[in-house]
C-alpha positions as CSV (number, residue, x, y, z in Angstrom):
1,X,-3.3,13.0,4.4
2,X,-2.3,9.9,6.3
3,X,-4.0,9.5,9.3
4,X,-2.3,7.1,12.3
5,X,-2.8,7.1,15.8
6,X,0.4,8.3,17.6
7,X,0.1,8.3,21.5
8,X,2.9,10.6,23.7
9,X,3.6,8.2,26.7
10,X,4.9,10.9,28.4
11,X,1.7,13.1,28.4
12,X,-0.7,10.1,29.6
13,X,-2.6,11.0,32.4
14,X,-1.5,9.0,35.6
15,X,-4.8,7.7,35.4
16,X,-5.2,6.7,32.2
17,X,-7.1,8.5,29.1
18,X,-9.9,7.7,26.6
19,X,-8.5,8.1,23.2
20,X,-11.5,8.1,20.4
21,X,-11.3,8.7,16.6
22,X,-10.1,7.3,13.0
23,X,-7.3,6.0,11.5
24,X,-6.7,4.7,7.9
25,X,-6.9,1.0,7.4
26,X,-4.1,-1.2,6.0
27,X,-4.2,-2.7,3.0
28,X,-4.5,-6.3,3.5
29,X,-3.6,-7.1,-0.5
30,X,-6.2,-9.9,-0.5
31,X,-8.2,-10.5,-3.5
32,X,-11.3,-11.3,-2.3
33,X,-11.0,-8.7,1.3
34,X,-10.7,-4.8,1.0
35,X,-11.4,-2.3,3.8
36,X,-12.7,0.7,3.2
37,X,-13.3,3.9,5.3
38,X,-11.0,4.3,8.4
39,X,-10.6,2.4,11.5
40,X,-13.1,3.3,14.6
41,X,-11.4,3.4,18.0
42,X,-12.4,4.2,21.6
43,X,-9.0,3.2,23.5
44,X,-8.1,3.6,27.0
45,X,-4.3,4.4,27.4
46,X,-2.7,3.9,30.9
47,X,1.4,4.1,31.6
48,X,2.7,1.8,34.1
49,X,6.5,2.3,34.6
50,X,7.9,1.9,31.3
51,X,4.5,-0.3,30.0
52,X,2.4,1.3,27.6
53,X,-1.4,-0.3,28.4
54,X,-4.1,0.0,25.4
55,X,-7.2,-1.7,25.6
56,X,-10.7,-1.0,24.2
57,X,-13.2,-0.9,20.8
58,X,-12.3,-1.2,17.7
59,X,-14.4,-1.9,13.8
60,X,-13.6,-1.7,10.5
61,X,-15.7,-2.2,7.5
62,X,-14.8,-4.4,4.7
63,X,-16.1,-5.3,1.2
64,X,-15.8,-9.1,0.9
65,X,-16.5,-12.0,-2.1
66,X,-18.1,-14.6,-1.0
67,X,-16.3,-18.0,-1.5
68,X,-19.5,-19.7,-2.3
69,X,-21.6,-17.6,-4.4
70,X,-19.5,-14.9,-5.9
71,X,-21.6,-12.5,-4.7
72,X,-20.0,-8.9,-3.3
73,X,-21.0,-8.2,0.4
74,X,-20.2,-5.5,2.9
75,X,-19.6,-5.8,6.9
76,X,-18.1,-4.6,9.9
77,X,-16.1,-6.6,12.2
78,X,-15.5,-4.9,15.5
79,X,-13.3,-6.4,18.2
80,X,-15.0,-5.1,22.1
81,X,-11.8,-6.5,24.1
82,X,-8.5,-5.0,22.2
83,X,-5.8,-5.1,24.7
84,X,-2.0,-4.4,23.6
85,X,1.0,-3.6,25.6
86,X,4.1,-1.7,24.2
87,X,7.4,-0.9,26.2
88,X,8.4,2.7,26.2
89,X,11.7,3.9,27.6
90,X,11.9,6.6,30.2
């Protein structure tokens, strides 16, 4: 089953709301990069007007080639300072 993360503007707390959980990653189709496991995320959503606000955590780990060596290698890059803004009509 295809997980994505799928937020209801309309049921965002005036406030704002933590959002935590997993979401499959994206193949990138690059030989020597591959994903694997699901996207982390701990998001804060907030709704101002008709602006969508999302900012927070989020890591995926990836199985890389090295360009030097060859050699296979696993890591995890995490980005601490997501923001992203999406218009939502009323």
């Amino acid at each position: 089953m295809e997980k994505k993360l799928l937020i209801d503007a309309s049921r965002v707390n005036v406030e704002g709301e933590i959002l935590e959980g997993e979401v499959d990653a994206i193949d990138l189709e690059e030989e020597f990069v591959h994903p694997f496991g699901g996207i982390r995320y701990r998001l804060t959503v907030q709704l101002f007007g008709t602006e969508l606000l999302v900012r927070g955590h989020l890591e995926q780990d990836f199985d890389l080639v090295c360009s030097r060596c060859g050699k296979d290698f696993d890591t995890t890059i995490k980005v601490d300072d997501f923001t992203a803004s999406f218009e939502v009509s009323e």
